[in-house]
C-alpha positions in Angstrom: 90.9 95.0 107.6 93.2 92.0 107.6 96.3 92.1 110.0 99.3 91.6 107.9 109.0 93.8 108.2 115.4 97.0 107.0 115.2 99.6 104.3 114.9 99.5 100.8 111.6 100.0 100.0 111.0 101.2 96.6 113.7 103.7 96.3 116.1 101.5 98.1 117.0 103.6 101.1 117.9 100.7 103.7 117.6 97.4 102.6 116.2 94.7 104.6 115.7 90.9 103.3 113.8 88.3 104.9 111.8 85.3 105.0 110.4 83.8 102.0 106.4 83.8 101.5 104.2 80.8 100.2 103.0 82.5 97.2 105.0 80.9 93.7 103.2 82.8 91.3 103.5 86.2 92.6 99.3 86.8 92.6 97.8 86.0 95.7 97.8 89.4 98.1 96.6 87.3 101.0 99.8 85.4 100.8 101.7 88.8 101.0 100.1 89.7 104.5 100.2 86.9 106.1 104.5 87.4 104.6 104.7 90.6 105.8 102.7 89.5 109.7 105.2 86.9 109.8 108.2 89.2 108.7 107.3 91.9 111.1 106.6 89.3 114.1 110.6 88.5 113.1 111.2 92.1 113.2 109.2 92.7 116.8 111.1 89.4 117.9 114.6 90.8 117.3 115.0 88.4 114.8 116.7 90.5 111.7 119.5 87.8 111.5 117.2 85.2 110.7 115.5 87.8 108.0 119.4 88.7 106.2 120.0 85.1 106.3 117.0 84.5 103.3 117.6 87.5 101.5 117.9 88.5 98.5 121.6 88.1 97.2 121.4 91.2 96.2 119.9 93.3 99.5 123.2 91.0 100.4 125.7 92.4 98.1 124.4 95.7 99.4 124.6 95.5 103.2 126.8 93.4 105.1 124.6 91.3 107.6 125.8 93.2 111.0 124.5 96.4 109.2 121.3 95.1 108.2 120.5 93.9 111.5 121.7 97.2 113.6 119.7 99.4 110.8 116.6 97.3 111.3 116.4 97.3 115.1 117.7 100.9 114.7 114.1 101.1 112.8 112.0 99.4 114.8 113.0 100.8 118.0 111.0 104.0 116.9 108.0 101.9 116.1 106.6 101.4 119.8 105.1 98.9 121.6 102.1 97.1 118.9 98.8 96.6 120.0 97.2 95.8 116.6 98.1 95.7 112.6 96.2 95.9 110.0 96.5 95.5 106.2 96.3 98.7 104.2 97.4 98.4 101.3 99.1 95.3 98.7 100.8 97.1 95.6 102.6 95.4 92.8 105.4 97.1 90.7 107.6 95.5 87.9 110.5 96.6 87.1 111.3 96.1 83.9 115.5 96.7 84.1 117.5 97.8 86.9 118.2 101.5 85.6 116.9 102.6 88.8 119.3 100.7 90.9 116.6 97.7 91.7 117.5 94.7 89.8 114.6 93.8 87.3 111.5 92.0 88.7 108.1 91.9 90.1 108.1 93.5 93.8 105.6 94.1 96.3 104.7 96.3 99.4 102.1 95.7 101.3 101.7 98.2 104.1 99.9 98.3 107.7 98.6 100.7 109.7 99.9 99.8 113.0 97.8 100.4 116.4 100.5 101.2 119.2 99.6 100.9 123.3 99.3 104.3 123.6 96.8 104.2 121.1 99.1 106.3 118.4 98.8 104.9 115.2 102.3 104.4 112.5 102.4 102.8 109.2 104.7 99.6 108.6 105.7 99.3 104.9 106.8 96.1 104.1 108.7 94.9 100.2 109.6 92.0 98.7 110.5 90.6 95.6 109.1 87.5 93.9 111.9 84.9 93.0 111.7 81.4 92.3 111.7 80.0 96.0 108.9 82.5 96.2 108.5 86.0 98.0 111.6 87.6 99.4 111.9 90.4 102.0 113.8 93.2 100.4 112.4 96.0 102.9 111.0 97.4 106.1 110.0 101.1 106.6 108.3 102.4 109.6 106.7 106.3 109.5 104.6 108.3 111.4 102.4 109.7 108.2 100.6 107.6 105.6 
């Protein structure tokens, strides 16, 4: 497996934005993991700030920056102490109109199964949206099941 970061997710619980990936065309899945390895190494790095600061405008319009950056550590904190992640999974989903609250686009999550110290594993779901400077954060979820 290849290795490969606030919540919104596909249901939009808690929105997190970040850091724009190379991909333009929204169809390389490589380009996605090595995204989300860089988003999350923001996210292990305390770096949320830096993540709000590229978001989406409208994971913006939707959390001020000061809440996106407390819900995001809030989130991480129950994450642990990474030894190791790995790529599970790179998932595509268009929305075709924003009648479910998530403007119109094509989105992505790509999630990890992340090794901890104490040799628990979590999962790491990552989203992001493809807009014309490329991939955008949108969110971050960490869980205990797959």
């Amino acid at each position: 497996m290849k290795p490969f970061l606030p919540r919104f997710l596909a249901a939009c619980t808690l929105a997190l934005a970040g850091s724009c990936a190379l991909a333009q065309d929204g169809n390389s899945a490589d380009e996605l993991v090595q995204a989300g390895l860089s988003s999350l190494k923001q996210i292990d790095e305390n770096r949320a700030g830096e993540i709000w600061d590229t978001a989406s405008a409208f994971v913006k319009t939707r959390f001020p920056k000061a809440e996106f950056v407390a819900n995001t550590q809030r989130s991480r904190q129950t994450v642990g102490v990474v030894a190791r992640r790995d790529w599970a999974s790179v998932t595509r989903i268009r929305y075709l109109d924003d009648s479910t609250g998530i403007p119109a686009g094509l989105y992505a999550n790509v999630d990890f199964a992340t090794r901890l110290t104490n040799d628990k594993t979590v999962f790491e779901k990552v989203s992001f949206r493809l807009e014309p400077q490329g991939w955008r954060l949108t969110g971050y979820i960490p869980r205990e099941n797959q």
